[in-house]
Structures are given as structure tokens and as C-alpha cells.
N, C-alpha and C positions, 0 to 999 in steps of 0.2 A: 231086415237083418243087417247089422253095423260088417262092414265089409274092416277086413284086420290089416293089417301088415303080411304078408308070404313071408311063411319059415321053410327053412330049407328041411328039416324035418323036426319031429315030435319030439319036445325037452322035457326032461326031468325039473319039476318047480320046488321039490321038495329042500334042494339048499337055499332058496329064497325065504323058505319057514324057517329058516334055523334062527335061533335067537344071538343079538350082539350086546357084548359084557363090555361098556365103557370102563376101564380103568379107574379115571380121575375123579369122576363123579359115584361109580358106582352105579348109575343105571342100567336096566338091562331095555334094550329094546324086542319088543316080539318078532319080529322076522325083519330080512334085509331090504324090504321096501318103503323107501321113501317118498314124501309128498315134499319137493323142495320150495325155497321162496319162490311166490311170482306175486308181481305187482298185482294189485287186486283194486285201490283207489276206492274202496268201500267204506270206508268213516264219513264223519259228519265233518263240512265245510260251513263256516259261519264270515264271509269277511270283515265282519264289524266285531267281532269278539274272538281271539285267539283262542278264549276258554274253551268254547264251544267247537271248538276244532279238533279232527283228529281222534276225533270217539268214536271205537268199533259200532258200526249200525247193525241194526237186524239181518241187513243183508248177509255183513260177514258174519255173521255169528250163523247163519244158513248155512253158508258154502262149507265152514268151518266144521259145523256140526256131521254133514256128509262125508265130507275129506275123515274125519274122527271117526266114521262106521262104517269106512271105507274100505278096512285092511288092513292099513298101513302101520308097520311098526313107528314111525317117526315122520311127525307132520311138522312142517317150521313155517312161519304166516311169511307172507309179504313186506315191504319194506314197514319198518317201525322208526321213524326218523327221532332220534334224539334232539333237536335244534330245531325250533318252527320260522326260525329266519333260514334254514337251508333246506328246504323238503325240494321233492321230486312235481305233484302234480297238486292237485285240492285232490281233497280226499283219502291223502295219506293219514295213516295212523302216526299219531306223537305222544312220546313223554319227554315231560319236561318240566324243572322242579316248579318253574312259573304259572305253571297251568293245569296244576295237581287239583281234581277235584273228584269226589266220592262216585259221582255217574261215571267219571273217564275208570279209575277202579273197578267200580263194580264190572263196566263191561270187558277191561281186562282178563278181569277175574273169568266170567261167563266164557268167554275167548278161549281159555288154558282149559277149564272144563268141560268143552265139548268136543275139542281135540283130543282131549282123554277120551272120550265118552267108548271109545272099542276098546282101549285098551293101547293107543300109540303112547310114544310120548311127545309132548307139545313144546315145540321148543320157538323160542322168537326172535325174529330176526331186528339186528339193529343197525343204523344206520345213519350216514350224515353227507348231506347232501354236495357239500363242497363246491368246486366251478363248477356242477353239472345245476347248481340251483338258477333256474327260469329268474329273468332278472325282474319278473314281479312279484317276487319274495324276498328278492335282496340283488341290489345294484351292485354290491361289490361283496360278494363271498367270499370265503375264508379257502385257501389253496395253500398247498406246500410251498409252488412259486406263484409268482402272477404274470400265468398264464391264459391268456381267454382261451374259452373252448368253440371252437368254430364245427360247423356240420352245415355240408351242404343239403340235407336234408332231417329238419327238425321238428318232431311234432309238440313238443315241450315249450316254443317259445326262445326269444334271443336269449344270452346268457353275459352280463356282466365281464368286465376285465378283474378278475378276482385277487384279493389282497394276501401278500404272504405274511402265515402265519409266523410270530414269534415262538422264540421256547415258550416263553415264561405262558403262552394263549395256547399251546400243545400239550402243557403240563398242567393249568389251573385252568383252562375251558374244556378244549375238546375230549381232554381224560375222563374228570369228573362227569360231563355227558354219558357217557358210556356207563359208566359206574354204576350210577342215579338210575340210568333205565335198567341195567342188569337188575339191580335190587329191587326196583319196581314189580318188576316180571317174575323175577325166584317170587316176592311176597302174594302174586296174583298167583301163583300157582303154576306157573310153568316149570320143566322140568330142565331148562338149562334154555342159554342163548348162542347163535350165530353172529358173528363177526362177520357184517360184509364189507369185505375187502377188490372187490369186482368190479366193472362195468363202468369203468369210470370215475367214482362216486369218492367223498375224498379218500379214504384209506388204498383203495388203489392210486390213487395218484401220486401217492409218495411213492408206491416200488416203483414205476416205472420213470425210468431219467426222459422222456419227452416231456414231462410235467414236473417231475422235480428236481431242479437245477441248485438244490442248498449244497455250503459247504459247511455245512455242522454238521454234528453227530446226527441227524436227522436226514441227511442226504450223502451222496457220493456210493458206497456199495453196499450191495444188496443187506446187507447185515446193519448199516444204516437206515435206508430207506422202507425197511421193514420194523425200524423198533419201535415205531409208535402203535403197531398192534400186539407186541412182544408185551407193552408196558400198558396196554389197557387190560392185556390177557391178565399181567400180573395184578394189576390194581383190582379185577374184577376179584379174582380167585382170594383175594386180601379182606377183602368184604364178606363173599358168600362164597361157598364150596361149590362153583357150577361148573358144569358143562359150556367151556367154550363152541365144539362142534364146526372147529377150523379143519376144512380137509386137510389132511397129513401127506396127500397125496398117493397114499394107499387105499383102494376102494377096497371096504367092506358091506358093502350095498350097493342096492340097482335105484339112482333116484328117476321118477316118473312123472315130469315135467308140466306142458301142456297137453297130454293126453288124460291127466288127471283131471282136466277141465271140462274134457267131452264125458270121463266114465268116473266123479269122483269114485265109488268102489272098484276101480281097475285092479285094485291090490286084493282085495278079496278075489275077484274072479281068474287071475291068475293065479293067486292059490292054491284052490280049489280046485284047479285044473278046468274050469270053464271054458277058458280059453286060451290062446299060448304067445302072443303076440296082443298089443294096443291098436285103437284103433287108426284106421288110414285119417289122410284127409285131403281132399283134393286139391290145397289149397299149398299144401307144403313147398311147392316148386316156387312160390312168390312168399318173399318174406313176412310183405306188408299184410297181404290176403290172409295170411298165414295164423299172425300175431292177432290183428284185427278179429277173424273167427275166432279163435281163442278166447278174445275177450269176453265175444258176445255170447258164449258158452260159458264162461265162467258168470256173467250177470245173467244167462237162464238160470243154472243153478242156484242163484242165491236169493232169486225170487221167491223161491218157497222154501220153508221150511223142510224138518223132514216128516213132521207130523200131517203136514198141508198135503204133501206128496204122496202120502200115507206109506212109508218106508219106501219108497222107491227113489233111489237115491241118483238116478240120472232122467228121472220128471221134469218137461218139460226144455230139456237139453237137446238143440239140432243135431242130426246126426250129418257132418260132412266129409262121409264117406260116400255118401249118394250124391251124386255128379249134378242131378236138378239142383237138390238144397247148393252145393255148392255154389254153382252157375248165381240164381236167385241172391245168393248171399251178395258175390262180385257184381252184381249189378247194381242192387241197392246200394253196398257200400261210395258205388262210384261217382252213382250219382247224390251220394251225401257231398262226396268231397270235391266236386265240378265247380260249387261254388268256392268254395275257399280255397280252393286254386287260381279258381281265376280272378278272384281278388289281390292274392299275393301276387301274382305275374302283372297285375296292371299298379297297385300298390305299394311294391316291395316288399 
């Protein structure tokens, strides 16, 4: 028995079923449950051919297809990098006009339609890696200023002194980027895309002044340092009628995190009134244990299918609300990383 979270008492789920009316697009999504971005690192890595890179694999088309018969009114994928000199990890998914090929398509395509497959709408997230790019993709990435980005704790790899970007490589590179994948994904079938603007990654790096120190219309207040996602939004919307899907900062929905990695249909079963709360997990109080399970729950799920699974859509998924699995997991993990710690501490 998956052990939950404690509710202080019995809630009513029936506003979660209510359905939300996008304006701009016109979409409707079926209830106020979301499956938000999370790193997933499920495409194909090639390092001798960029083509071959960055193509949704089986795996994701698994995890995808579950999160899709899940519940959820609205599923948005993992990072989708626009620029294969700025990605986050291997493994990331990219579009990119250089490396357009019928297989990278069609698995797109497969991607948006199995997100559909309950009835969400499949929306894609996009993305450009900026100073946060590992400087084994790129020694010197593109930054609002040049900024290195320093962390005392890094699992990604160093990171380059990064180059500040010009207008003229704001308005004819990084724009068009954007563009190019937005209309990639409207044509693969998605029903609109995500602007991430977040976590470091370059388009946050321009709102905040620790990283962006311009005196153009590109930097200095907030209403600067914000207009180069004002001016993708526009350029997007100028091409095809989507769905940006920028929070407004007014929640009209509950989005469901990494717990949708331990139950991708969490959103069905609290519908339903199954159950009333997500599940625990013992590992929450450490971040790393935390993240780490998480992951290794989202690659149980994307081992099998959902036909393999035979409908059971959290087949083969640990459960670590049980304190053993948990313990067994931190153990194992630890001793993965005993070595490669104590290589960097003798190493640097």
C-alpha cells in the first residue's frame, strides 16, 4: 500500500475536473491538473553526428504515453533545446533547422500523439541553454552579460566564461530559434508551447540583474530585461496562433510535479476520488536523494510501454514511501557516487 501525504481532512476534487478556456488559443483543457516540465534526458545521443541527436526514444514515447492516460488535462514534455551548441545534458531533445530530419519528425509527431492519447493537451516545452551550457558543448556560450556561472556543487560539468550576446544575435539567432521550434511542434501536433524562462537557463538570465548587467533596451528594468521573451512571444504568435502557456502568475490549476513520476496516473486517481493527496516519499528531506529517486522512477516507468505493462500505468515504478525501498535506494545511490567523489576531491 503506497503510503500518501496526511490531509488534514476529506476535500472536495470535483473543481479540479472543471474544465479551463484558454483565451488566445482557444483551447480547452479537461480538468485543472497538470503534468509540468521535468528534465527527462530520454532522446538519442550520437557524439559523432549531431543529426542523430536529440530524437525522442522509445523510452520517452513510454513515459509520455502513461503521463497521456494519466488524467491530466495538460502535459508539457521536458526540456526541448532549441540550439544543440547550448543543451543542458546528452540526451536532451532538440530542434534545429540544421538537423531537421524525417525520423527526428516523425518522433515528434508520435510525442504530441500520445500526450493526446486521454484526452490532455500536449504542450512542448522550449528551451536555450545559455551560461548554464556544460563547457563540453560549448566553451563559450551565449549570455545576456559575460558572466561565468560558478556552483559549488555541480552535477552537469564546469561551465565556460560565456559571451555577451549582441542585438543584432538577440534578434537574427536566438529569436528565430524559438520561432523555428514553435512551428516545428504546432506542425508535429502539439497544441501549443512553453517559454522556459527559469532555473537559470538563458531567458531567465536576462530578468535577473546578477546576470544581466546591459545598458540597452535589453537590460536595466524589469520591462527591459523581460523583452526578449515579450518579442519571441510576439514573433511566435506572428507565425502560428499558439499557446504561449507563460504563467500570468494567476494559478488556474494544480501542477503535479515529481510525484507524477512515482504515479504517472496521479491525475486520474485523484479525480476519481481514489485518493486525496500524492504520494510520500521518504527521501524528500534531502534534495539530492530526493531528485535522484525521482529520476530513477521516471526511467522505471519509461521501460515499458503501456501495452508491455498491460495498462497499468505505474508497472514496475518503486514505491518510496516504504522506508526499506527507500533506505536500499540511499545506499545504492551512495555507493555509486563514492567513487566519483573521491576522484574529484583527489583530482579537482
Amino acid at each position: 500500500m503506497v503510503k500518501r501525504w496526511p490531509i488534514k481532512e476529506e476535500g472536495d476534487a470535483s473543481i479540479l475536473n472543471e474544465k479551463i478556456h484558454f483565451p488566445t488559443s482557444q483551447r480547452v483543457a479537461k480538468n485543472r491538473l497538470l503534468k509540468p516540465p521535468m528534465t527527462e534526458s530520454m532522446s538519442s545521443w550520437d557524439s559523432n553526428d549531431i543529426k542523430k541527436s536529440g530524437i525522442p526514444t522509445q523510452k520517452a514515447i513510454n513515459i509520455y504515453e502513461k503521463w497521456g492516460l494519466g488524467g491530466f488535462g495538460m502535459c508539457i514534455t521536458g526540456n526541448i533545446f532549441v540550439d544543440p551548441k547550448h543543451m543542458e545534458v546528452h540526451g536532451n531533445s532538440l530542434i534545429h533547422p540544421s538537423i531537421d530530419t524525417h525520423e527526428r519528425k516523425n518522433a515528434f509527431k508520435r510525442c504530441a500523439n500520445v500526450l493526446q492519447g486521454g484526452g490532455a493537451l500536449a504542450i512542448a516545452q522550449l528551451n536555450h541553454g545559455g551560461r548554464l551550457t556544460p563547457i563540453t558543448f560549448n566553451e563559450q556560450p551565449w549570455a545576456p552579460s559575460s558572466i561565468q556561472h560558478q556552483a559549488k556543487i555541480n552535477f552537469l560539468g564546469k561551465h565556460g566564461v560565456p559571451k555577451e550576446l549582441g542585438k543584432s544575435d538577440i534578434q537574427n539567432e536566438i529569436i528565430p530559434l524559438f520561432v523555428y521550434a514553435a512551428k516545428y511542434c504546432y506542425e508535429a501536433g502539439f497544441n501549443g508551447v512553453q517559454i522556459h524562462a527559469a532555473f537559470g537557463y538563458l531567458l531567465s538570465e536576462f530578468l535577473t540583474t546578477n546576470t544581466n548587467k546591459r545598458t540597452d533596451e535589453y537590460g536595466g528594468t524589469i520591462e527591459n530585461r523581460a523583452r526578449i521573451i515579450k518579442e519571441i512571444y510576439q514573433a511566435i504568435r506572428s507565425v502560428y496562433g499558439m499557446t504561449d502557456v507563460i504563467n500570468s502568475g494567476v494559478a488556474d490549476g494544480v501542477g503535479i510535479g515529481r510525484p507524477s513520476m512515482a504515479e504517472p496516473d496521479i491525475a486520474t486517481k485523484i479525480l476519481t476520488k481514489q485518493v486525496q493527496s500524492v504520494a510520500y516519499n521518504n527521501m524528500e528531506a534531502n534534495y539530492i536523494f530526493y531528485s535522484m529517486s525521482s529520476v530513477a522512477q521516471l526511467n522505471q516507468a519509461a521501460s515499458t510501454s503501456v501495452e508491455e505493462a498491460h495498462g497499468n500505468l505505474t508497472y514496475g515504478i518503486s514505491d518510496y514511501s516504504c522506508p526499506h525501498k527507500a533506505f536500499f535506494f540511499k545506499v545504492t545511490f551512495s555507493l555509486k557516487m563514492i567513487p566519483t567523489m573521491i576522484k574529484k576531491s583527489i583530482f579537482g
